[in-house]
C-alpha positions in Angstrom: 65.5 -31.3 10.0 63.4 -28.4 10.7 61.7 -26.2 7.7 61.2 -22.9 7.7 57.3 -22.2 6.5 55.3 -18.9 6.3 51.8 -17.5 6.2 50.5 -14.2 4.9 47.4 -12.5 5.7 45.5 -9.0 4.9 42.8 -7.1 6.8 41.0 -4.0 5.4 40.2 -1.3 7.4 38.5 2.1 7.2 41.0 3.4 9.1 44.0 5.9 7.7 47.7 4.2 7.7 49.2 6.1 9.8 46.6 6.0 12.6 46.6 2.2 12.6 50.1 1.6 12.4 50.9 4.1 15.5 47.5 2.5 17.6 47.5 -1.3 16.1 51.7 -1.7 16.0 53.4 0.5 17.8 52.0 1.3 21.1 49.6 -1.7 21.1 51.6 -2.7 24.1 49.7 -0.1 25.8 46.5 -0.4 24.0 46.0 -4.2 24.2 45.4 -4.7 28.3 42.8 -2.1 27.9 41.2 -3.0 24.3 41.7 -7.1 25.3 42.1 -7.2 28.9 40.2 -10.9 28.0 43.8 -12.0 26.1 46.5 -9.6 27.1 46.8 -9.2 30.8 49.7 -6.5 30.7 52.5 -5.3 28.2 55.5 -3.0 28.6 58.9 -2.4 27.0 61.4 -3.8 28.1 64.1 -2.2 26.9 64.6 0.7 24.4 62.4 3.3 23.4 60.5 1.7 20.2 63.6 2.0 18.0 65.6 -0.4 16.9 66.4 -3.3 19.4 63.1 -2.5 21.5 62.1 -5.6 23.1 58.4 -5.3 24.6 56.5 -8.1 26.2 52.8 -9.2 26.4 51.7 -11.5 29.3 48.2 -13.3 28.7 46.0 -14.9 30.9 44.2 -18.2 30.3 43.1 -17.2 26.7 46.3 -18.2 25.3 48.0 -21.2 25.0 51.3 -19.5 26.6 51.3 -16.9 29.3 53.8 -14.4 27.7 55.6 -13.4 24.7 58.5 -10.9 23.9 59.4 -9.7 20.8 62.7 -7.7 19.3 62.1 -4.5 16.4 64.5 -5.1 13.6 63.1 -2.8 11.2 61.2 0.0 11.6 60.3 2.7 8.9 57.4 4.9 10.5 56.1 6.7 7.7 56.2 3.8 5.4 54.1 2.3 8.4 56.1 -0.8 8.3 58.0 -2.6 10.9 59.6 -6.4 11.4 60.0 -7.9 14.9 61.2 -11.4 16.2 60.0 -13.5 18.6 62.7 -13.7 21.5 60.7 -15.8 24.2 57.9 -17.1 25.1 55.2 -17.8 22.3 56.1 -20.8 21.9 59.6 -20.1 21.5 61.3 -23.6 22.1 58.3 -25.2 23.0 57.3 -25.9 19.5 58.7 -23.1 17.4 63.1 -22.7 16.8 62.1 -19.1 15.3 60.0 -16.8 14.2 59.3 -13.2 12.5 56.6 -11.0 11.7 56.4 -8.4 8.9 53.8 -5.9 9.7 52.7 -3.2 6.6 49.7 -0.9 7.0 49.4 0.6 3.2 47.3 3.5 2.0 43.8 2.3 0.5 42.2 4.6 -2.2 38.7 4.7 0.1 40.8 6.6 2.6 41.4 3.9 5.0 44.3 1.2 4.9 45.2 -2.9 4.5 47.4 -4.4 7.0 49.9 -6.8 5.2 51.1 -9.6 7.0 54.5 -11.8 7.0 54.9 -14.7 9.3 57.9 -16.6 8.7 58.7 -19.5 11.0 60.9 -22.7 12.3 59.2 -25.2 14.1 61.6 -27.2 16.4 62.0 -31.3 14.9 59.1 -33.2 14.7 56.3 -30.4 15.7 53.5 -30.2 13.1 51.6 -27.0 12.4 47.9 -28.1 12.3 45.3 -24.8 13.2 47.4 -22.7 14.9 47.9 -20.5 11.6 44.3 -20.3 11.6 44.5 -19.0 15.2 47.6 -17.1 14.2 46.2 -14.9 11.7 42.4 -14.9 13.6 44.7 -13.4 16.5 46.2 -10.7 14.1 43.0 -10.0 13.0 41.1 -9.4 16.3 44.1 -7.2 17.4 43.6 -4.6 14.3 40.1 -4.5 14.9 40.2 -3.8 18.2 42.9 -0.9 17.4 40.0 0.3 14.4 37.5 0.2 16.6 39.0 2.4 19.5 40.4 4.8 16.8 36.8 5.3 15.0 35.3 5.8 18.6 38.2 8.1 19.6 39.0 10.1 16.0 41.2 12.5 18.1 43.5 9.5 19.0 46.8 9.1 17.1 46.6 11.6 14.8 
């Protein structure tokens, strides 16, 4: 039977909440291509507007061990900077994984910038094994929210 597993990870950054959330979450389909045209090839929505039962997709090039990944908002709450979204294809999605979530929180830090809080939960499909692809996983989450920091300290007009 399969088991449901997670992983957590944080990242500081010297970057306000608000601005990170809106750069490194919310319109990173837009941001990526340009910020990691290495990994993510394109990204648009799909469907919706970024409420509620948006779906946007990502399509990588070679980088990646899959060439595209789409992902439903369940839960958004902007000015607590904190969404959840679900995996709906691609990613691994049936290839080795039955499910799989993400809980995304960028919180206030008292120096003025913010910490990005992390939830993955997951199902691997029967008889996959999870051996460094959390290690990729949260190197991948990393790399994305540095890329956002960087642009918005070069760019300290942007998403404010």
């Amino acid at each position: 039977m399969a088991s449901t597993d997670s992983w957590t990870h944080e990242i500081e950054s010297p970057v306000a909440a608000p601005r990170l959330f809106r750069a490194g979450v919310m319109d990173w389909h837009t941001l990526a291509p340009k910020l990691a045209p290495h990994i993510v090839a394109s990204a648009h929505p799909v469907e919706g507007e970024g409420d509620i039962g948006s779906v946007r997709q990502f399509n990588f090039n070679s980088a990646m061990p899959f060439s595209l990944m789409k992902e439903r908002l369940e839960f958004i709450d902007a000015d607590k900077c904190e969404c959840k979204s679900t995996l709906i294809e691609g990613g691994g999605i049936g290839t080795a994984i039955e499910t799989a979530t993400s809980h995304i929180k960028v919180e206030p830090a008292a120096n003025g910038g913010s910490v990005v809080k992390v939830e993955s939960t997951y199902k691997l499909l029967p008889g996959v094994e999870v051996n460094d692809e959390i290690t990729k996983a949260k190197e991948s989450v990393t790399a994305i929210f540095k890329a956002a920091e960087a642009y918005l300290v070069a760019n300290p007009d942007a998403y404010n």
